[in-house]
C-alpha positions as CSV (number, residue, x, y, z in Angstrom):
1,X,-24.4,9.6,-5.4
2,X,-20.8,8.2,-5.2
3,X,-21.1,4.0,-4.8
4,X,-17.7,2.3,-4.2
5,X,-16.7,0.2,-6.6
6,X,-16.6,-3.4,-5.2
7,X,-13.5,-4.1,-7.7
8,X,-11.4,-1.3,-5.7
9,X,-9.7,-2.1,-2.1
10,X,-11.6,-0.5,0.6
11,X,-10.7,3.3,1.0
12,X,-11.4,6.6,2.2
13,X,-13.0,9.2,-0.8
14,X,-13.2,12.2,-0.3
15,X,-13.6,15.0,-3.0
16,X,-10.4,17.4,-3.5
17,X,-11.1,21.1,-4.7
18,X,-12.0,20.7,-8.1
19,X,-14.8,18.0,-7.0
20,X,-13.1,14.8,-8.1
21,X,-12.5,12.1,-6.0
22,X,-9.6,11.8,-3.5
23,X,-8.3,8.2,-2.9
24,X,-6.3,9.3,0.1
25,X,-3.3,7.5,-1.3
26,X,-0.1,8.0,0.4
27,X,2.7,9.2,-2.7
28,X,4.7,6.9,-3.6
29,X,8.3,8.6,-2.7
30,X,10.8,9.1,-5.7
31,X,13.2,6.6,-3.7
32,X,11.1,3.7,-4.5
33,X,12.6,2.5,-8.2
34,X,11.1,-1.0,-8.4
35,X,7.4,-1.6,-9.8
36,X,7.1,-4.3,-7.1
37,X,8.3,-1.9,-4.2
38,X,6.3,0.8,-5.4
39,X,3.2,-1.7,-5.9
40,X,3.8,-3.4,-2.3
41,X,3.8,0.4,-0.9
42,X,0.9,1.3,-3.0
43,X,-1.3,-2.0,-1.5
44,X,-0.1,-1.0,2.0
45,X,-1.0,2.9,1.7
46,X,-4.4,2.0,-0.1
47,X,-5.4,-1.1,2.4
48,X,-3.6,0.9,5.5
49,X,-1.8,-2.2,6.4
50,X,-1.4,-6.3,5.4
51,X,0.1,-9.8,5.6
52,X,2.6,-11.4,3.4
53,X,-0.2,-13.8,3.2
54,X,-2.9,-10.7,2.1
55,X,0.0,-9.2,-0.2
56,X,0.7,-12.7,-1.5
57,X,-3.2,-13.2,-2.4
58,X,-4.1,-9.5,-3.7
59,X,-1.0,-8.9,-5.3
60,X,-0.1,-12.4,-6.8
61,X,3.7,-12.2,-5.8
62,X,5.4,-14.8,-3.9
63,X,6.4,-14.7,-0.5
64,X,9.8,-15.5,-1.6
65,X,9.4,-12.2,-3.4
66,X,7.6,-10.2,-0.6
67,X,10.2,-10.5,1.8
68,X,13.0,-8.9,0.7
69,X,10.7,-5.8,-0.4
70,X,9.1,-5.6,2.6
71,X,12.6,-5.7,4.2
72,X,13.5,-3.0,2.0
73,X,10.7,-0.5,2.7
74,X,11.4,-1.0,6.4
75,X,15.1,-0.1,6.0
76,X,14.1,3.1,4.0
77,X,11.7,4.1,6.9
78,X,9.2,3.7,5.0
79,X,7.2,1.0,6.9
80,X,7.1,-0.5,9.9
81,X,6.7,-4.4,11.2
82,X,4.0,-5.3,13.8
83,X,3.5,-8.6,14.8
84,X,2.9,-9.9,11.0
85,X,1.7,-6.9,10.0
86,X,3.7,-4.3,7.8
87,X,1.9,-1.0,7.9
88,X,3.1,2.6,6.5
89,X,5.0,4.6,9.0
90,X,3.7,7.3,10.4
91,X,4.2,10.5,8.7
């Protein structure tokens, strides 16, 4: 029986054909260079959404640091801004 492990952020497994498990994590697209962009868009696909303030604290990166990512994945398309939360756009 499958028990989530409590170290992981909350997700949705599912099994894929050969029976492993399926995180249901978004690619990360090839124009994302950066280990921090590509981490930051990791967090958001695996946590469906967050805060500076919950990427600050999970990730341990500075706001100072956050922003200009997060700017960045909105100007790719990649996620969108609501209210203070920055959340994958839809596909």
């Amino acid at each position: 029986m499958y028990t989530e492990d409590p170290r992981l952020p909350s997700s949705t497994p599912s099994l894929d054909a050969d029976g492993q498990l399926d995180w249901l994590v978004e690619p990360v697209p090839d124009t994302l260079t950066s280990s921090q962009t590509k981490l930051v868009y990791l967090y958001l696909s695996i946590r469906r959404g967050g805060t500076v303030e919950e990427l600050r604290d999970a990730l341990g990166m500075k706001a100072i640091t956050l922003y200009p990512v997060l700017d960045h994945l909105v100007g790719l398309g990649l996620v969108d801004r609501d209210d203070d939360r920055y959340v994958l756009q839809a596909a």
